[in-house]
C-alpha positions in Angstrom: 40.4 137.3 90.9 42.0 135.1 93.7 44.1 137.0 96.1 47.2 135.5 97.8 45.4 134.7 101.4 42.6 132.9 99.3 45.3 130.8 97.6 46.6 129.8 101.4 43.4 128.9 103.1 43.8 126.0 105.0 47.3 125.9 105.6 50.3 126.8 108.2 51.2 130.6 107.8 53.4 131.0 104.3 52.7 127.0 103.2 50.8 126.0 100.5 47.3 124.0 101.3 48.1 120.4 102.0 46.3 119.1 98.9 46.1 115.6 97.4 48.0 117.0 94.6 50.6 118.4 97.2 51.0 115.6 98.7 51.2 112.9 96.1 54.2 115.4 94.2 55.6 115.5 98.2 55.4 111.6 97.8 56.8 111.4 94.4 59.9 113.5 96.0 60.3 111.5 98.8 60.4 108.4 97.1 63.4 109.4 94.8 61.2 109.7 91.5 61.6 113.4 91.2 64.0 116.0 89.9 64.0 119.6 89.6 65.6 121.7 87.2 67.8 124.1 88.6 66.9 127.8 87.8 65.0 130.4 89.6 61.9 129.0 89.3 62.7 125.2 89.2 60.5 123.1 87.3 59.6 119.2 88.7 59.6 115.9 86.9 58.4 112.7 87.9 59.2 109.6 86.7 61.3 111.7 84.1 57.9 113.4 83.2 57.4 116.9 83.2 54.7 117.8 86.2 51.4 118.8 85.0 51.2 121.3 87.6 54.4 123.2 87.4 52.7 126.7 89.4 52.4 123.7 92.8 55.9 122.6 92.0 57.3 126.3 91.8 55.3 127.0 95.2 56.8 124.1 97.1 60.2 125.1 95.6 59.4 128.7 96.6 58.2 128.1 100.2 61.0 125.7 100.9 59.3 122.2 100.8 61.5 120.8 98.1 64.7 121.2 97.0 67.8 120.3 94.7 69.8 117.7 96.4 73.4 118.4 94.6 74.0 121.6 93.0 73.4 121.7 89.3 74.2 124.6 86.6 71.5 126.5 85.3 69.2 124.0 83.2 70.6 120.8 84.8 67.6 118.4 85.9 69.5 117.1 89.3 67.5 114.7 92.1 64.9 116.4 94.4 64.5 116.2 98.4 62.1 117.4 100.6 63.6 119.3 103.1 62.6 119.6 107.3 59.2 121.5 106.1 58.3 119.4 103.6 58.9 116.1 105.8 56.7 117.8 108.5 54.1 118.6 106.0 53.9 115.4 104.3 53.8 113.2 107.6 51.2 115.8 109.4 48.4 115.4 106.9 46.0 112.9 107.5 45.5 112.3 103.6 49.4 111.0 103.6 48.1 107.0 105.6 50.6 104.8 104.4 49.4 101.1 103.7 51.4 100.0 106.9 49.6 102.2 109.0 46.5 101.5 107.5 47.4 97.2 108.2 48.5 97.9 111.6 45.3 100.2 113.0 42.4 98.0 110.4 44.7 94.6 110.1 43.5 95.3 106.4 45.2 96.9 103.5 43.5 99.8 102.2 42.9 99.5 98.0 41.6 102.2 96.2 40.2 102.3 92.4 42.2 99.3 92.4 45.4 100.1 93.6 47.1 99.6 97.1 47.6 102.7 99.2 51.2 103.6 99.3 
């Protein structure tokens, strides 16, 4: 049985851990690919997908990393944003190198299982 402070090791006081997963569905948000579903506990699609990890997307919602960008009514799939948090989180983990920064400090672009780092 996992207790709450085992679920938050490794990250700021009352944030989530900064996981790969985290971050790629903070990325997703950021580039305008996601959308939340306004209720209580606001479920997150990408792409027009529903999320595969819906418990991370209700945490982010929770803990104030993401959020509905209009109002909606209850049901309504509306755009997502991150907000202050969630920008500071995203561009304070090491594991979000853009391809940019990766060309300007290496002068090569990174490429991983065959794609290019975003």
């Amino acid at each position: 049985m996992h207790s709450r402070d085992e679920d938050d090791r490794g990250a700021a006081p009352g944030q989530p851990p900064a996981t790969a997963r985290v971050l790629a569905m903070l990325r997703a948000v950021a580039a305008g690919r996601a959308e939340l579903v306004c209720s209580c506990e606001p479920d997150l699609f990408i792409d027009g997908l529903c999320c595969c990890d819906q418990y991370t997307a209700h945490q982010l919602a929770r803990r104030g990393l993401i959020r509905p960008h209009t109002p909606g009514v209850l049901g309504q799939r509306v755009r997502a944003e991150l907000t202050a948090i969630g920008h500071a989180v995203l561009s304070a983990s090491p594991l979000s190198v853009t391809a940019d920064r990766v060309v300007a400090t290496t002068g090569r672009r990174a490429v991983t299982a065959g794609y290019a780092a975003r």
